[in-house]
PDB file with SEQRES, HELIX, SHEET and CRYST1 records, atoms N, CA, C and O in Angstrom:
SEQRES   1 A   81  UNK UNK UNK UNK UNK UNK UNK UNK UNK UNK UNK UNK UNK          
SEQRES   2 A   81  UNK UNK UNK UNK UNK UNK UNK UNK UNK UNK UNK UNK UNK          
SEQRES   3 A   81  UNK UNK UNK UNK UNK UNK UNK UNK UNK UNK UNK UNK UNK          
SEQRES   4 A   81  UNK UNK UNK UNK UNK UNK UNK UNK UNK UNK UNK UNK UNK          
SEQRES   5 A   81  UNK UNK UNK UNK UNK UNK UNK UNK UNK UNK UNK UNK UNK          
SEQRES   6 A   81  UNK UNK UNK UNK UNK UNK UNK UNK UNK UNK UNK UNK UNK          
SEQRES   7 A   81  UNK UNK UNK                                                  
HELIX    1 AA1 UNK A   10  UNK A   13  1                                   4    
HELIX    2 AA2 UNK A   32  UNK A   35  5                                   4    
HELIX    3 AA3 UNK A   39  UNK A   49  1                                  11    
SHEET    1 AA1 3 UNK A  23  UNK A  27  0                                        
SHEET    2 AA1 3 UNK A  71  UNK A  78 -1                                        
SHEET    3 AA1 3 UNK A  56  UNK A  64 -1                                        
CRYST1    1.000    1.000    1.000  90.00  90.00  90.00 P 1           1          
ATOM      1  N   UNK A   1      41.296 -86.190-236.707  1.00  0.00           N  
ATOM      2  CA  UNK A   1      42.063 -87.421-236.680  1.00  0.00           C  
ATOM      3  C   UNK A   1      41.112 -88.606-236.791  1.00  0.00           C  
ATOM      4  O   UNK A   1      40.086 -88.651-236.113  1.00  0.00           O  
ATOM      5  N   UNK A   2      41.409 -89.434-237.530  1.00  0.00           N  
ATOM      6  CA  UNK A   2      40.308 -90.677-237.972  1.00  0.00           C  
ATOM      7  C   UNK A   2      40.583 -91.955-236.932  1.00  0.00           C  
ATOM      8  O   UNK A   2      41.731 -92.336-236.701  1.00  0.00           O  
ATOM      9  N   UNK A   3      39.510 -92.523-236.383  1.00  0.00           N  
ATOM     10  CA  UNK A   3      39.654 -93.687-236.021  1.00  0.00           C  
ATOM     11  C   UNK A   3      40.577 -94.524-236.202  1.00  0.00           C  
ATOM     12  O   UNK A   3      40.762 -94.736-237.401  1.00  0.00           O  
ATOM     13  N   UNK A   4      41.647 -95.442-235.104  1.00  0.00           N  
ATOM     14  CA  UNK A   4      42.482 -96.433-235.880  1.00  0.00           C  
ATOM     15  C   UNK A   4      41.605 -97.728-236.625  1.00  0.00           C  
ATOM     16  O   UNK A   4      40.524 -98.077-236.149  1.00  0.00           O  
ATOM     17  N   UNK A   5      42.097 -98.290-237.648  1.00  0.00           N  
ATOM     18  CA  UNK A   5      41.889 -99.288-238.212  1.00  0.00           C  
ATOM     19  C   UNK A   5      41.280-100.447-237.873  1.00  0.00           C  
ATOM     20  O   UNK A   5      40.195-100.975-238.119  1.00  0.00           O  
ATOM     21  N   UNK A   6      42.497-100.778-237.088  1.00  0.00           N  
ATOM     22  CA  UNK A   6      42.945-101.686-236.385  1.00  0.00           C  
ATOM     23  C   UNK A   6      43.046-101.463-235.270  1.00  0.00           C  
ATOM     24  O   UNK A   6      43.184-100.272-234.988  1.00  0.00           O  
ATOM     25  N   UNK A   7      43.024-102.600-233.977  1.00  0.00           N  
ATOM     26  CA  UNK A   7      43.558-102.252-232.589  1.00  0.00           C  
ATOM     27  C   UNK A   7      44.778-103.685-232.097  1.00  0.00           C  
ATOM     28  O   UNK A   7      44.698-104.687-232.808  1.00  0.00           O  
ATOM     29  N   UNK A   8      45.427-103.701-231.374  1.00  0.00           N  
ATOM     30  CA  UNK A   8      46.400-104.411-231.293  1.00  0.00           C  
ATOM     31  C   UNK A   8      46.461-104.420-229.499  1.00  0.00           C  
ATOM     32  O   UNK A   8      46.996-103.488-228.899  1.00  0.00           O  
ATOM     33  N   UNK A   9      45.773-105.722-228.698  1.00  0.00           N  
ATOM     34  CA  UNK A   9      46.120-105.297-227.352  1.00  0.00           C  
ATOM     35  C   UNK A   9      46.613-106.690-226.848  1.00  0.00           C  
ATOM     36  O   UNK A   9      46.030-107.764-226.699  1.00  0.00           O  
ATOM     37  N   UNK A  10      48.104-106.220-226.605  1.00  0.00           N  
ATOM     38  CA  UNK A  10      49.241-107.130-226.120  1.00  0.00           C  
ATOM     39  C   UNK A  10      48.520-108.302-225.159  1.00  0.00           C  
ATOM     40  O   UNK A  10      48.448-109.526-225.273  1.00  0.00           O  
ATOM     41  N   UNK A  11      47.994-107.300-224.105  1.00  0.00           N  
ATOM     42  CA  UNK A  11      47.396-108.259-222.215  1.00  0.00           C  
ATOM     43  C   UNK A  11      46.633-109.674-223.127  1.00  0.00           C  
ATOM     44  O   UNK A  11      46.764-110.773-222.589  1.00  0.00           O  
ATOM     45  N   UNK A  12      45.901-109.611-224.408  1.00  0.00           N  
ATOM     46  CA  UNK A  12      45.043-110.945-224.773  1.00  0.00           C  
ATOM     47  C   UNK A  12      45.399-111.274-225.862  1.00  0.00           C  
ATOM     48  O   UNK A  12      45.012-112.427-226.052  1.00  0.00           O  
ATOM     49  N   UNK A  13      45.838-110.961-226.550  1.00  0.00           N  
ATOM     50  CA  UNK A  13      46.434-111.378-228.058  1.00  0.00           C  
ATOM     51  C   UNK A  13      47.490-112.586-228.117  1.00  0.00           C  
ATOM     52  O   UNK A  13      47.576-113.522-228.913  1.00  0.00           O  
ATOM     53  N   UNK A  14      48.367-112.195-226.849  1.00  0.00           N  
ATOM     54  CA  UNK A  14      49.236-113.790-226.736  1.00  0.00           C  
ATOM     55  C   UNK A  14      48.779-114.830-226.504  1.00  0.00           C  
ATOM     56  O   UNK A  14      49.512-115.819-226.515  1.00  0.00           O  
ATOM     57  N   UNK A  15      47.525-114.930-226.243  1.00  0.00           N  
ATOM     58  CA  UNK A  15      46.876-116.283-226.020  1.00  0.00           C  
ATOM     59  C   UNK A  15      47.224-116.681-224.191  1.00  0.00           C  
ATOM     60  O   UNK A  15      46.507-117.477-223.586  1.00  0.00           O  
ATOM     61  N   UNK A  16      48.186-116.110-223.656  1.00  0.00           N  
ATOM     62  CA  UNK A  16      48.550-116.430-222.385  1.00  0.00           C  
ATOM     63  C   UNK A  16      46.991-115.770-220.775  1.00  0.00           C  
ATOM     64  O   UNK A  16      47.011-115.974-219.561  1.00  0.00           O  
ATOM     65  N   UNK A  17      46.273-115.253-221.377  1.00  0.00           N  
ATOM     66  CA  UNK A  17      45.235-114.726-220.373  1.00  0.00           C  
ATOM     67  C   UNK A  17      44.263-115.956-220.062  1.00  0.00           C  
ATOM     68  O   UNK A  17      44.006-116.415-221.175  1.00  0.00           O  
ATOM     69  N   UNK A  18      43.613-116.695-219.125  1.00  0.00           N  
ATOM     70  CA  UNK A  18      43.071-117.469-218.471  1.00  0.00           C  
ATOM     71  C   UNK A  18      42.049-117.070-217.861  1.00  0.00           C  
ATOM     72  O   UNK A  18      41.664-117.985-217.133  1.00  0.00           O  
ATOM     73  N   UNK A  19      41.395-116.166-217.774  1.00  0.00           N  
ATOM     74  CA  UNK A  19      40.150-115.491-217.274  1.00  0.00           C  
ATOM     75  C   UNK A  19      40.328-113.824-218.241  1.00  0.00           C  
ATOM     76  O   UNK A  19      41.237-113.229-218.818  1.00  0.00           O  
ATOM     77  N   UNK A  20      38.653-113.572-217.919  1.00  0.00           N  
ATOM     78  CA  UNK A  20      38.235-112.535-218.946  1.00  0.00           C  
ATOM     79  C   UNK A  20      39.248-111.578-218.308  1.00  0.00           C  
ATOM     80  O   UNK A  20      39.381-111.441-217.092  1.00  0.00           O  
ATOM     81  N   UNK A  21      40.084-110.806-219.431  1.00  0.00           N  
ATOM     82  CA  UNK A  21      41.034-109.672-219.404  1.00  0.00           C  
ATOM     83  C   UNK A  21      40.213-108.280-219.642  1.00  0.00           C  
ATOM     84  O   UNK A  21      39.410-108.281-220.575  1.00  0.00           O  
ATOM     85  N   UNK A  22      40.355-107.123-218.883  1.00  0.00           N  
ATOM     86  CA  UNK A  22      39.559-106.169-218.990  1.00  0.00           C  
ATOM     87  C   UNK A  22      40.342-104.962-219.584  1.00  0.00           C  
ATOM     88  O   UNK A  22      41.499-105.291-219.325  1.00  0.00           O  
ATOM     89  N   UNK A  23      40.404-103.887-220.158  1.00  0.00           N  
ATOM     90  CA  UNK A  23      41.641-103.449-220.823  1.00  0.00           C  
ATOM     91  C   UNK A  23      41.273-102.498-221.205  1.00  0.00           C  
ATOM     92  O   UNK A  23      40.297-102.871-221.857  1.00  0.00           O  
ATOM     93  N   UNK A  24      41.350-100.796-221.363  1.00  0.00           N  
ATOM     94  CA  UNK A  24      41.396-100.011-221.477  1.00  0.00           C  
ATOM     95  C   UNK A  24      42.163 -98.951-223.033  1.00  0.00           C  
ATOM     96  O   UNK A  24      43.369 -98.765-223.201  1.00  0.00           O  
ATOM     97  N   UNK A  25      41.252 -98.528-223.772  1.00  0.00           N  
ATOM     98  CA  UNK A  25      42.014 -97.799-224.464  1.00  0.00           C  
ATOM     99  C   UNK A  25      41.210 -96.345-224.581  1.00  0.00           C  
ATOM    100  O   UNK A  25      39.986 -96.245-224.662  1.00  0.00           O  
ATOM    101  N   UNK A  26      42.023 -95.397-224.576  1.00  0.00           N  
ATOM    102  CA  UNK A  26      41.510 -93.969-223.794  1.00  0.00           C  
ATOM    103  C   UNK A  26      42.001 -93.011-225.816  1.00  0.00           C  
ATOM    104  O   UNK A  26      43.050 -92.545-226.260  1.00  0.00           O  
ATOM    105  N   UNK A  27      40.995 -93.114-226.236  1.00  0.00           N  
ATOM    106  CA  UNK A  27      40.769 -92.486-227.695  1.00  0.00           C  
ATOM    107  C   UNK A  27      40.851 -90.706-227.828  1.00  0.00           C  
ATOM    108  O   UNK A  27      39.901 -89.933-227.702  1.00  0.00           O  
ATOM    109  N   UNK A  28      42.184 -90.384-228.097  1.00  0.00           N  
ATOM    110  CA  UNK A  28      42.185 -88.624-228.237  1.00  0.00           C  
ATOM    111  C   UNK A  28      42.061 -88.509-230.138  1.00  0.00           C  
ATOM    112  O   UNK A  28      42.500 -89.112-231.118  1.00  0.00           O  
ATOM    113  N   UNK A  29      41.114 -87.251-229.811  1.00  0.00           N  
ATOM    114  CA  UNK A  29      40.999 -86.574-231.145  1.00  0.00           C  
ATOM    115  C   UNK A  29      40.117 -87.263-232.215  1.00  0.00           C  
ATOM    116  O   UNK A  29      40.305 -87.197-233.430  1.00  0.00           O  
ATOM    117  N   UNK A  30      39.136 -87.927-231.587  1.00  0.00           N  
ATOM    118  CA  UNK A  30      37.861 -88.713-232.439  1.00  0.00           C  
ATOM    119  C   UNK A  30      37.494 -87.792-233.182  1.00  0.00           C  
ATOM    120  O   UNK A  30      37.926 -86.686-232.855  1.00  0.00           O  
ATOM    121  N   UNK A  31      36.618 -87.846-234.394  1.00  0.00           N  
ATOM    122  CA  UNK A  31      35.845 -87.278-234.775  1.00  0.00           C  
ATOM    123  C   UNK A  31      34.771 -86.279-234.335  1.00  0.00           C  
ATOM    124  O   UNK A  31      33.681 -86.837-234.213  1.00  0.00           O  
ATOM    125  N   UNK A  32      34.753 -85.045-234.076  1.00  0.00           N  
ATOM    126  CA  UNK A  32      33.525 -84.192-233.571  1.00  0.00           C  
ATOM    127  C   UNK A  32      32.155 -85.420-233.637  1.00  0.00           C  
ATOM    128  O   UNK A  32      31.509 -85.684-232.622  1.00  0.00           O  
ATOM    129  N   UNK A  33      31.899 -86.011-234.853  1.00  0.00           N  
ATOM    130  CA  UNK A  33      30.568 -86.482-235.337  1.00  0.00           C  
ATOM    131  C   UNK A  33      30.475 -87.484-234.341  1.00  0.00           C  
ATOM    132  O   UNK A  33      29.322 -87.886-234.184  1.00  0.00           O  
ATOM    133  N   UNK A  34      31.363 -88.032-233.593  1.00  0.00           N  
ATOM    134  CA  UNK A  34      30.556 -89.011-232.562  1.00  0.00           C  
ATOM    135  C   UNK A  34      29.997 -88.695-231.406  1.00  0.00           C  
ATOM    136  O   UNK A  34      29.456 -89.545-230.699  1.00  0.00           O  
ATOM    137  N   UNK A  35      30.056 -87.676-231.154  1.00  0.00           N  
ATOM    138  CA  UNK A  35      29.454 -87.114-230.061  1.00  0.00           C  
ATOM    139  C   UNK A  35      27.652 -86.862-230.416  1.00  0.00           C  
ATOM    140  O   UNK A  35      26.665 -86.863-229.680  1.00  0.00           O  
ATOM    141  N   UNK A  36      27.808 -86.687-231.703  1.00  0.00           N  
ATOM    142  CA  UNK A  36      25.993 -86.795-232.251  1.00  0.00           C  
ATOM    143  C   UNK A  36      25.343 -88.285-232.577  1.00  0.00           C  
ATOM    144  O   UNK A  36      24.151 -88.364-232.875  1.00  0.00           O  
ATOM    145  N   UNK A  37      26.320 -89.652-232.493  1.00  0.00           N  
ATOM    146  CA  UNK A  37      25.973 -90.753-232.328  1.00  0.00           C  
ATOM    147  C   UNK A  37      25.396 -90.809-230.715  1.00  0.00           C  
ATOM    148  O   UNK A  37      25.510 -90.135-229.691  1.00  0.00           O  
ATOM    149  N   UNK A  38      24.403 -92.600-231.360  1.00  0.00           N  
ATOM    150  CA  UNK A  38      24.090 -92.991-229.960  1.00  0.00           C  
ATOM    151  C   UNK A  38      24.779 -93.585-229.444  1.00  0.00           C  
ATOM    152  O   UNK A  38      25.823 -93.809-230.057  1.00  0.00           O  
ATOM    153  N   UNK A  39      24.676 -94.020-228.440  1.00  0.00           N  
ATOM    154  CA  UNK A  39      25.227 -95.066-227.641  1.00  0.00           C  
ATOM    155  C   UNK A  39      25.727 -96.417-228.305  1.00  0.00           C  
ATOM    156  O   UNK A  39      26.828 -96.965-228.248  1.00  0.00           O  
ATOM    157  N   UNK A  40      24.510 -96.786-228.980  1.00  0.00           N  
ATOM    158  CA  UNK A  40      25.038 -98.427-229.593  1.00  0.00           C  
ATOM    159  C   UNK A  40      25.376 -97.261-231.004  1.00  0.00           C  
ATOM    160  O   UNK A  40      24.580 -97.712-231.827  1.00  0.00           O  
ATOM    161  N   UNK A  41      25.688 -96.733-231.316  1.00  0.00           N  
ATOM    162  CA  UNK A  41      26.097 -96.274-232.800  1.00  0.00           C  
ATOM    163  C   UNK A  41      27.686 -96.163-232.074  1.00  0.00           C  
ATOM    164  O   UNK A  41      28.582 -96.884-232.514  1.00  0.00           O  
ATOM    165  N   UNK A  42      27.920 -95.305-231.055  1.00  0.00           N  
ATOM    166  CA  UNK A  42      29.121 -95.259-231.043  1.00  0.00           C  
ATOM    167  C   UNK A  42      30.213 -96.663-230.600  1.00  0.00           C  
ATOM    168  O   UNK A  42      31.373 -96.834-230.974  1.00  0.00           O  
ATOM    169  N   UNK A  43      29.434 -97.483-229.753  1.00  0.00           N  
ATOM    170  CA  UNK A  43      29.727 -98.775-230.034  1.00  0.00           C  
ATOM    171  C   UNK A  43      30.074 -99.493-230.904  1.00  0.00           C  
ATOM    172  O   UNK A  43      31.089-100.186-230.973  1.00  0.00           O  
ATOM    173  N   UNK A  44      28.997 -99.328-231.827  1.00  0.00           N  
ATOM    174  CA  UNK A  44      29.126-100.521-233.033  1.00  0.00           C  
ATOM    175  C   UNK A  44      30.335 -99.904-233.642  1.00  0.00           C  
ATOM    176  O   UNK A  44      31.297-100.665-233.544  1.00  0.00           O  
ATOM    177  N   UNK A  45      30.628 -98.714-234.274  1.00  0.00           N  
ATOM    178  CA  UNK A  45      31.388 -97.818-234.828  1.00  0.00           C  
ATOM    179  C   UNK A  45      32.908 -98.208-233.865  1.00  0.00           C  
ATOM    180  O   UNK A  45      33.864 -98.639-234.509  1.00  0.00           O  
ATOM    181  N   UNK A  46      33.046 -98.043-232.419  1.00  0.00           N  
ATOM    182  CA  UNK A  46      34.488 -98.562-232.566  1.00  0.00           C  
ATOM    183  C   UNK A  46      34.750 -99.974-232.326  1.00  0.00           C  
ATOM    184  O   UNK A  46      35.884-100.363-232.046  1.00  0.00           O  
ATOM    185  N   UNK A  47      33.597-100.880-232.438  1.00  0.00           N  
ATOM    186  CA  UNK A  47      33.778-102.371-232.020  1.00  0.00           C  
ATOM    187  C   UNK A  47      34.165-102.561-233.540  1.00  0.00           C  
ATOM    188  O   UNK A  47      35.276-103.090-233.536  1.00  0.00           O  
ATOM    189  N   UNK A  48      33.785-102.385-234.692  1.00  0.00           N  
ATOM    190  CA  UNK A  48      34.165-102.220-235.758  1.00  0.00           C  
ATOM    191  C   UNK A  48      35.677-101.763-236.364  1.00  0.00           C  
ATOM    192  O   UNK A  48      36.187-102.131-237.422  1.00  0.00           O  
ATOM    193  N   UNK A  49      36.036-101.164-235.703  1.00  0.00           N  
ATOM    194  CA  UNK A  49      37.581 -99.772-236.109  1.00  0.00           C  
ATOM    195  C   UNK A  49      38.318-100.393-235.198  1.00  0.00           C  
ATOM    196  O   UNK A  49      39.483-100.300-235.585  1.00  0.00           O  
ATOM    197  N   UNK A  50      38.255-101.181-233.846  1.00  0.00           N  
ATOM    198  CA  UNK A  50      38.991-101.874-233.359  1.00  0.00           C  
ATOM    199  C   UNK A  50      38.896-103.377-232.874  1.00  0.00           C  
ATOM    200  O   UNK A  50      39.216-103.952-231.834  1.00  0.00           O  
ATOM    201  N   UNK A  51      38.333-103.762-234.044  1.00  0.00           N  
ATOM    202  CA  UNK A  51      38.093-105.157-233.838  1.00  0.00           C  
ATOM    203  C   UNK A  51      39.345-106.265-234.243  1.00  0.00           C  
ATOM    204  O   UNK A  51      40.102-106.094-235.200  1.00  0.00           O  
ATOM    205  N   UNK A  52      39.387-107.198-233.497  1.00  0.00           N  
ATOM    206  CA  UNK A  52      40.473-108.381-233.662  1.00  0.00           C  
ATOM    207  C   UNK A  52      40.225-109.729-232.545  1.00  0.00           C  
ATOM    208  O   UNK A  52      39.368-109.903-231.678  1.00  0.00           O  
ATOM    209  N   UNK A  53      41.267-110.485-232.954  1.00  0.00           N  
ATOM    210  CA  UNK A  53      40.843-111.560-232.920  1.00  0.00           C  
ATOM    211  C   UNK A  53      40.616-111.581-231.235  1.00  0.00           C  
ATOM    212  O   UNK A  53      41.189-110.815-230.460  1.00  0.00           O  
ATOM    213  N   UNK A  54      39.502-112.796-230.793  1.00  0.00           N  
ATOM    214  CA  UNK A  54      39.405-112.867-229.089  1.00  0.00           C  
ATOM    215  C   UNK A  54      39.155-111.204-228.240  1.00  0.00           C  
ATOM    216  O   UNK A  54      39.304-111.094-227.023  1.00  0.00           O  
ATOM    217  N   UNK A  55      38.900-110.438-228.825  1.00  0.00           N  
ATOM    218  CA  UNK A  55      38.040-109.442-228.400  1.00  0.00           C  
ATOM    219  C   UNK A  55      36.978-109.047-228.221  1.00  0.00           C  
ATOM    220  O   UNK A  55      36.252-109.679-228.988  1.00  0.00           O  
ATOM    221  N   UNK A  56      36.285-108.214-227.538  1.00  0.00           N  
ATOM    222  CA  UNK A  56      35.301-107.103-228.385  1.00  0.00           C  
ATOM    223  C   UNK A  56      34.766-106.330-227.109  1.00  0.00           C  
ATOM    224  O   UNK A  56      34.567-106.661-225.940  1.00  0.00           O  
ATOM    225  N   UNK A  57      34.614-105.115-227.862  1.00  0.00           N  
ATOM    226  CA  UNK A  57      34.337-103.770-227.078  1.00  0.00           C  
ATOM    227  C   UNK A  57      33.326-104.114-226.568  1.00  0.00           C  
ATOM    228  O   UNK A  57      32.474-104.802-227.131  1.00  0.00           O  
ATOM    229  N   UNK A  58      33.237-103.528-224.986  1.00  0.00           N  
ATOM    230  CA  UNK A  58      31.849-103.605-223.817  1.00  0.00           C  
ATOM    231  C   UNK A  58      31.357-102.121-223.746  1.00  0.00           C  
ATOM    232  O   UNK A  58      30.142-101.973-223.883  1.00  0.00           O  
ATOM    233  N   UNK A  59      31.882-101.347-223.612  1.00  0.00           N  
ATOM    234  CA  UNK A  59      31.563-100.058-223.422  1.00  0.00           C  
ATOM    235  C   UNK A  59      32.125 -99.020-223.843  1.00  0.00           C  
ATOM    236  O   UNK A  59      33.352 -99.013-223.738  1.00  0.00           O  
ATOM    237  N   UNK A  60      31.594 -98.053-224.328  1.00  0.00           N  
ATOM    238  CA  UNK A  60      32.312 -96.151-224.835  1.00  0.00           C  
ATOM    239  C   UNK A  60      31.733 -95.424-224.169  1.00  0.00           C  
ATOM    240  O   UNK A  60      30.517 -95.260-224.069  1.00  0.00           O  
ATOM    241  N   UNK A  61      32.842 -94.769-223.493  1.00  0.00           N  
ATOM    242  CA  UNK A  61      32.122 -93.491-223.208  1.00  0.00           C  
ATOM    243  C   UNK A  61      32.980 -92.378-223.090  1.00  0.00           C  
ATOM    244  O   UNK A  61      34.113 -92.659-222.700  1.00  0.00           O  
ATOM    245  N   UNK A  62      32.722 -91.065-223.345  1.00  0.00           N  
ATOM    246  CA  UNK A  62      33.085 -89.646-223.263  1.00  0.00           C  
ATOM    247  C   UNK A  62      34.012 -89.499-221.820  1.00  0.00           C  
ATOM    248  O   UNK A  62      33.469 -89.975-220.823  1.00  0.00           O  
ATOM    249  N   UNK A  63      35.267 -88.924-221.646  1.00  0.00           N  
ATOM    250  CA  UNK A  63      35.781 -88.756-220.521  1.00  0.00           C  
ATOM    251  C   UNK A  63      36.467 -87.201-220.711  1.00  0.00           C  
ATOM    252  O   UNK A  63      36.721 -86.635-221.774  1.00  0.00           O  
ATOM    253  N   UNK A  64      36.651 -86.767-219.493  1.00  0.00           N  
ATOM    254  CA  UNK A  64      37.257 -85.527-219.912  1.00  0.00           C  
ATOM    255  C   UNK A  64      38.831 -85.630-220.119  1.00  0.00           C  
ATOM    256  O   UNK A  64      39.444 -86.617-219.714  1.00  0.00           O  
ATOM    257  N   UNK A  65      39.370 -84.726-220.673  1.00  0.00           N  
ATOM    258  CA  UNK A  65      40.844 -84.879-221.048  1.00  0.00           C  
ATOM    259  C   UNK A  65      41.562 -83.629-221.699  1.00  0.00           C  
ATOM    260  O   UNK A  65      41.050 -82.864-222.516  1.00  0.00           O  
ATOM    261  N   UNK A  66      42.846 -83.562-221.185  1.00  0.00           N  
ATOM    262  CA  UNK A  66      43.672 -82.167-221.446  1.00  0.00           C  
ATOM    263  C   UNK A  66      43.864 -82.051-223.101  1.00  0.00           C  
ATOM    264  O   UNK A  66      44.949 -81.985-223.678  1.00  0.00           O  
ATOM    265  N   UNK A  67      42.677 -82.044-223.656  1.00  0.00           N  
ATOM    266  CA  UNK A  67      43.461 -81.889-224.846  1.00  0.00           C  
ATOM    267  C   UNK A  67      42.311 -80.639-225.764  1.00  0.00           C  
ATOM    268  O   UNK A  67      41.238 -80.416-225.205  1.00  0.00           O  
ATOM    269  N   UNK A  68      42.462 -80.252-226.469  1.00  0.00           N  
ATOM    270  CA  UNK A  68      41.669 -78.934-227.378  1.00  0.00           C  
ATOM    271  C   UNK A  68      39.906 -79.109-226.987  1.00  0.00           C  
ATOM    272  O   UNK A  68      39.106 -78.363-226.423  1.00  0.00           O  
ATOM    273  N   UNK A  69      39.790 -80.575-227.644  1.00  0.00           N  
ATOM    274  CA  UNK A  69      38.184 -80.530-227.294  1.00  0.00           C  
ATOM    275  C   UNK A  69      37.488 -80.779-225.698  1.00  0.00           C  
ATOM    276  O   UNK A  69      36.296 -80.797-225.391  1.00  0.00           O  
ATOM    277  N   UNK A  70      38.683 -80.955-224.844  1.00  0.00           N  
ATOM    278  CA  UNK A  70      38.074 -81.157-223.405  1.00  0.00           C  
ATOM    279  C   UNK A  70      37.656 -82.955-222.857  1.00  0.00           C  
ATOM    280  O   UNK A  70      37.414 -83.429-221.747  1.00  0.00           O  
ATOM    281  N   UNK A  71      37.723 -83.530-224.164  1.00  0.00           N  
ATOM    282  CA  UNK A  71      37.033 -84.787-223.962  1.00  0.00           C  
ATOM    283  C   UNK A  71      37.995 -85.777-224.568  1.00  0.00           C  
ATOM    284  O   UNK A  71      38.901 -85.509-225.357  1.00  0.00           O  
ATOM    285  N   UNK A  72      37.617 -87.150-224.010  1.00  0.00           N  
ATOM    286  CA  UNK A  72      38.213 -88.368-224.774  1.00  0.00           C  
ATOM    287  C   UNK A  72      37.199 -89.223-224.796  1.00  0.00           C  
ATOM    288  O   UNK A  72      36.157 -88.953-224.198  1.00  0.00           O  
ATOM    289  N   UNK A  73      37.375 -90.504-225.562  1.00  0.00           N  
ATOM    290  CA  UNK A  73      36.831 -91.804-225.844  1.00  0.00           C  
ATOM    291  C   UNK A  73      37.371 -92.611-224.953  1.00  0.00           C  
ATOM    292  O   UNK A  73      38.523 -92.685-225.381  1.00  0.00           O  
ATOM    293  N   UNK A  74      37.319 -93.386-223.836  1.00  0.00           N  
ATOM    294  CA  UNK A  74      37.534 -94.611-222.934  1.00  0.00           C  
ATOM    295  C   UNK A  74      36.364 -95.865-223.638  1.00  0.00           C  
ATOM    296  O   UNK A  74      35.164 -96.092-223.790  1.00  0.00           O  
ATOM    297  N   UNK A  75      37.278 -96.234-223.815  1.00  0.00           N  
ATOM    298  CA  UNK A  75      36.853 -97.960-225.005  1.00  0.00           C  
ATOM    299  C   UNK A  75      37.427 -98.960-224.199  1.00  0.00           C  
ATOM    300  O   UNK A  75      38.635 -99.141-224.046  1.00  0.00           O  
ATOM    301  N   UNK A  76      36.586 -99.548-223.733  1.00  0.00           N  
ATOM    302  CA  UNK A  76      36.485-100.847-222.443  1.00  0.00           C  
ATOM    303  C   UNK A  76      36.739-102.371-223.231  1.00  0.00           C  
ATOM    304  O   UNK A  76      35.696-102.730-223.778  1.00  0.00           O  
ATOM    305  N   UNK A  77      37.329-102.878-223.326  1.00  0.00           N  
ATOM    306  CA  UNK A  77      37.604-104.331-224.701  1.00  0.00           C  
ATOM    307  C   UNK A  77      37.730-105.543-223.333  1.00  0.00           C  
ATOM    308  O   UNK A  77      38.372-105.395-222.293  1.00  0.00           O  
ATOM    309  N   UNK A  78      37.081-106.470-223.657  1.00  0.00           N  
ATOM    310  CA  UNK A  78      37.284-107.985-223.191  1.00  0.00           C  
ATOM    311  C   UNK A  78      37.840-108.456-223.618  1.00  0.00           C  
ATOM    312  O   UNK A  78      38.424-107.802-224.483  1.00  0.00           O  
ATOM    313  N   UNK A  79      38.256-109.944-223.527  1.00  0.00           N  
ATOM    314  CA  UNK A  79      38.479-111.038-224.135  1.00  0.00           C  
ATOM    315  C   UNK A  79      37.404-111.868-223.950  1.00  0.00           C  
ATOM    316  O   UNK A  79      36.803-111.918-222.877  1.00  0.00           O  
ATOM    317  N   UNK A  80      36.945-112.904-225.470  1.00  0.00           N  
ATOM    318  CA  UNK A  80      36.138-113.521-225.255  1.00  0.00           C  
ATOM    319  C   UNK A  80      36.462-114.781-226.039  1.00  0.00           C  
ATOM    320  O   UNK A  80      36.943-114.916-227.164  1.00  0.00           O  
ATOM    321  N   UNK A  81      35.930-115.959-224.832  1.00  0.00           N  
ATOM    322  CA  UNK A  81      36.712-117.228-225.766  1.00  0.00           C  
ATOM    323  C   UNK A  81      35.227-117.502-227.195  1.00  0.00           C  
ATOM    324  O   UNK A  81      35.374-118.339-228.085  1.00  0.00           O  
TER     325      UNK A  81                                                      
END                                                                             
């Protein structure tokens, strides 16, 4: 399953948030190949695939999860004025 495109996160996108919004998106069925990225590779790679306006990704990391490969992506996004 390929990376989304795009990301779309309601909590900062309305313009209504007043201090940094912290926000969570929990990624099933990434690519095997990111697990052989680094750290800032796998970063740059979804700050890229889910980038939009007044955002941007702080942190990725590997979590475990009920699904075939055992693992997920937890993608940490701010808001930034």
């Amino acid at each position: 399953m390929a990376l989304p495109k795009t990301h779309h996160c309601s909590s900062c996108s309305d313009g209504g948030a007043q201090e940094e919004v912290i926000h969570e998106d929990l990624v099933v069925g990434a690519p095997l190949s990111m697990e052989d990225l680094t750290e800032a590779q796998r970063l740059d790679r979804f700050a890229r695939k889910y980038a939009h306006d007044g955002c941007e990704v702080r942190e990725v990391r590997r979590v475990p999860h009920d699904c075939l490969s055992g693992y997920a992506w937890s993608v940490l996004f701010v808001e930034s004025s």
